[in-house]
Structures are given as C-alpha cells and as structure tokens.
C-alpha angles and dihedrals in degrees: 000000000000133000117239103215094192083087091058102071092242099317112151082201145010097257092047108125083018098081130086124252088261094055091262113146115254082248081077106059135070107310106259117277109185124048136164125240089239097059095085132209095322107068095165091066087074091040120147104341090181131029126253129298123257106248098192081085159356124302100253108210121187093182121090119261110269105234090086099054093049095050096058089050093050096053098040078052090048124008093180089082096083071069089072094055122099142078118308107223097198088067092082091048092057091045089051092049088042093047096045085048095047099051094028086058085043088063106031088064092038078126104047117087110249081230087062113108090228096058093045097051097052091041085054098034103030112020092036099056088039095053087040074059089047092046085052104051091045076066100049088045087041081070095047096250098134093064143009098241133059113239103051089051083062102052084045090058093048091049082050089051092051099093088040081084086209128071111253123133103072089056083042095064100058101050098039093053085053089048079062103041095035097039106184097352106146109234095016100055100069091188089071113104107247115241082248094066086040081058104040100033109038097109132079100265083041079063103042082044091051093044098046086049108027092131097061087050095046078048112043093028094072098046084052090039102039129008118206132210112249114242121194078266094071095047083048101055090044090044095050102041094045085053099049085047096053089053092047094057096043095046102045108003137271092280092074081056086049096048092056094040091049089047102059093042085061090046085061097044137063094321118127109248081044079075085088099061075069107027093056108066108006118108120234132183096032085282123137086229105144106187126029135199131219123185113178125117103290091072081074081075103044111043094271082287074152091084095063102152083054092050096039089058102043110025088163081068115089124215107262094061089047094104097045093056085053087054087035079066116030092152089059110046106023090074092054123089132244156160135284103190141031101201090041087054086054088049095046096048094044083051114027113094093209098060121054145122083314100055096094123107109228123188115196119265112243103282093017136132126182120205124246082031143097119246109254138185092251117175122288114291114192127157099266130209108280083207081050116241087204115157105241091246086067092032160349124299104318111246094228083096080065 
C-alpha cells in the first residue's frame, strides 16, 4: 500500500525534520525533554520535529513574541476572561504568614553557628523555599495584583523583600515590566543571558557555575546591561530594609542577617522551586518555543508561576485564577509543551549538550544591530518606562497614577 504524502505537509519521509544537522537519526540525540499533554502514549512519534540548536550563538527571531498574538486570540475565543483579571486579596495574607516565619525562624536559631547542619538545612529546606515564595510574590505584586491601587502594592513589595536581606523590589519592577513589554529585545530584556556568559558558560561546569549562582546573575547582569533611573521607590526599599537590618542584628545578633541572606541565596541556587529561573524562557528540543509551562505541585510554593504562558499572556491575571484561565482555554495551551519538572530542568540543562547559555531566543532592539546577524525588523524597542505605562489588557493598573 502506498503512502499518500499529501498528508505529510510537503515531507519527502518519515524521518524527514527527525533527523540532526549531520544526517544522525533523532535516536541519537538527547532523549526529548518537553512534551505536550495531547501527544498520547507514543511520545517518540512527535520526536524531534527540528534539528539542534546552534550553540555558537543566540536563536535570532524576526517574528513578535508570541504572548501578544495569543492573547488577542484568547480574548476574541472567550471574552469572559477579562472576568479573571483583578487583585487577588488573599496575597497579602501569604506574604504576612512567609515573612513572620522567615524572621521568627532568624531569630529562633540567633544561637545556633551558620556552619552548623542544622542551620544549613533549614536555611536550604525551609528559608530558601520561603524567600523563593517571597521572590515570587515581589513579581505578582510587581504587576499590582495585591491590591487595586499602586502605591500600596509597592509597600507590600518592600515588606515581601524584608527577609531577602538585600534591596531588591523597587529595581525589580522596572526590569521585569520591560522582560514583559520587550520580550526577547537584546539590550532591553534583562532576563537574556549577555555574549559574554554564551562565551564563558557554555560548558558543562559554566552550567553547573550559572545554576549554583543564577541569582546573583539575575541580580549583577541588569545593572551592566541596563542601567534605571532611581525613583523615590528605589531610596525607599533600600531605606527601609537597611534599617530593618541594622535593628535585626542589634537586637538579636548577625546570625538572624545570615540566616536571610543564606537563605535567598539558596533560594537562587540548586534548590528545587529555583528549576524555574531555567525552565521559563530556554529553549529545549531544538524548538523555537520561547516560554514554557510547568504544572506540577511545586507551583503550590511559587504563586502557580508555573503557568507562564499563561501569565505571560494575561499578567492582569493573579495567581490564583491562573489555572482556571488554562482550563478557560484548553484549546490554547494544551498543544503547547512543557515541562514536568523543575529540578530535572536544572539537571538537564546542566547535562544536556543541546541546551545550554546559548538556548534563548533574542530579537534586536529598535536601532540595533547584533553582530554575526543579519538586521531584522524585530519588534519595536523602545526605552520603556522603568514605573511601567502598560494598557490593562497587557497588564496590571498602569503606574502613571504614582
């Protein structure tokens, strides 16, 4: 029996698009790492539908981030989802509870060594899934979700960022509302690894380097990428929690300080719920695939940032209602792939010799132009309000009210 091939899209085989640059057979690459809930019991019939990624350097994309298109379609498919937009008042009640247990456990172990086990562990197990709590609600009230008007989002965010130790959510805002607007704009996306981490990192103990440290890049790269300009915001966070450092250690000792500080860095490290740093925005599978989703339990600790194309798509929308926007839209997001597990993303990409420093899909800035590429018309770049000037369709209550 004959195969028709007008069912094929244009293949000339069945291995065509399955096979390596080199002409291997997709059985001889990196076993699969993303799939979709609609692909069945046979994963292997969607394998490897386009060869590896080039890992001397950056995906360059002319096309628009996709957020925006989907969006569109979502809300001409079902307009009741501007329903599902709004603040969430139970926010302010989990960052109450985090922050109590944070500097309550601080305290609690002021006469215990930071080189004891016991210090360590609960600075690992317990601080630094608490402040990777706190790291996550900074972002959902980085969007104004905790409360309907501006300013006490922010002092919210600057109570969240207390047990961080270290400044942080006024400088946040700014970037991270560009990260949204500017998806994937070198120079502008702060969240985009530099050339100079392609061409330091991009080896295995780069990765494991990269992985064991990513908050103090997530921290250090914007201020060498993109400078902001300070608002009273900024003077405030670093007013406030250098204040409330300098009473915890005089009060109780420097090892409450230690504890905090020890316990974000954990949180930014090789700690489980730190799997979706990675697991967000690289690309896997040799797919142009920009955002990925992941929606197994540990979303319970990080405000379901697990659904970010969902996110990424709504913003308006807070985190509890996260998962019903996914179920809002079946036909959307249950064709995309994700991911199943945070710590295995952070094992994968430390292992896997097709993802790496380079798997991030990058678009040239307005006026740009990157070397080794050619100019495109990449999506408008402009500099972009650090206080965010964003419609509430692509995200929360603009800050121009501030």
């Amino acid at each position: 029996m004959s195969t028709d091939f007008s069912l094929y899209g244009g293949a000339e085989s069945f291995d065509e698009g399955r096979k390596a640059a080199n002409g291997a057979s997709y059985a001889d690459r990196s076993p699969r790492r993303v799939f979709s809930p609609k692909e069945g019991d046979d994963p292997d019939l969607y394998a490897y539908t386009a060869p590896p990624k080039d890992p001397k350097d950056f995906l360059w994309l002319m096309t628009e981030e996709p957020h925006r298109t989907r969006r569109m379609a979502i809300m001409k498919a079902h307009p009741e989802v501007t329903k599902l937009m709004g603040h969430e008042p139970l926010t302010k009640y989990v960052v109450l509870f985090v922050v109590s247990l944070q500097v309550g456990l601080g305290i609690f172990l002021r006469h215990t060594s930071p080189w004891s086990p016991w210090f360590i562990f609960a600075a690992y197990a317990i601080g630094g899934t608490a402040n990777h709590n706190l790291f996550l609600a900074i972002h959902e009230i980085t969007h104004n979700l905790a409360f309907k008007k501006i300013a006490p989002n922010k002092m919210l965010a600057i109570f969240a960022n207390l047990p961080i130790g270290i400044p942080y959510s006024a400088a946040f805002k700014g970037y991270h509302i560009e990260h949204h607007k500017f998806m994937g704009q070198d120079g502008v996306d702060t969240d985009l690894p530099t050339r100079l981490e392609l061409v330091l990192l991009n080896n295995v103990l780069g990765k494991v380097f990269f992985a064991t440290f990513q908050i103090l890049f997530y921290a250090l790269r914007p201020t060498f990428v993109r400078a902001q300009k300070l608002t009273q915001w900024h003077f405030i966070n670093i007013a406030v929690q250098l204040v409330f450092d300098y009473i915890l250690v005089t009060t109780f000792g420097p090892r409450p300080l230690i504890y905090l500080i020890m316990s974000s860095f954990f949180a930014g490290s090789l700690h489980p719920c730190a799997g979706h740093f990675i697991a967000e925005h690289y690309l896997w599978d040799g797919l142009e695939q920009e955002t990925y989703s992941y929606y197994g339990p540990l979303n319970v600790f990080a405000y379901n940032v697990g659904y970010h194309n969902e996110h990424h798509d709504f913003p308006s929308v807070p985190w509890t209602r996260l998962p019903a926007l996914r179920a809002l839209a079946p036909e959307f997001y249950d064709t995309i792939p994700t991911h199943s597990s945070w710590p295995m993303v952070i094992v994968n990409f430390i292992r896997d010799k097709e993802v790496g420093i380079y798997a991030r899909a990058k678009r040239l800035a307005k006026g740009s132009v990157a070397a080794g590429c050619t100019p495109k018309s990449a999506a408008s770049g402009k500099k972009g309000a650090v206080d965010g000037d964003e419609s509430p369709l692509e995200d929360s209550v603009s800050d121009k009210s501030d």
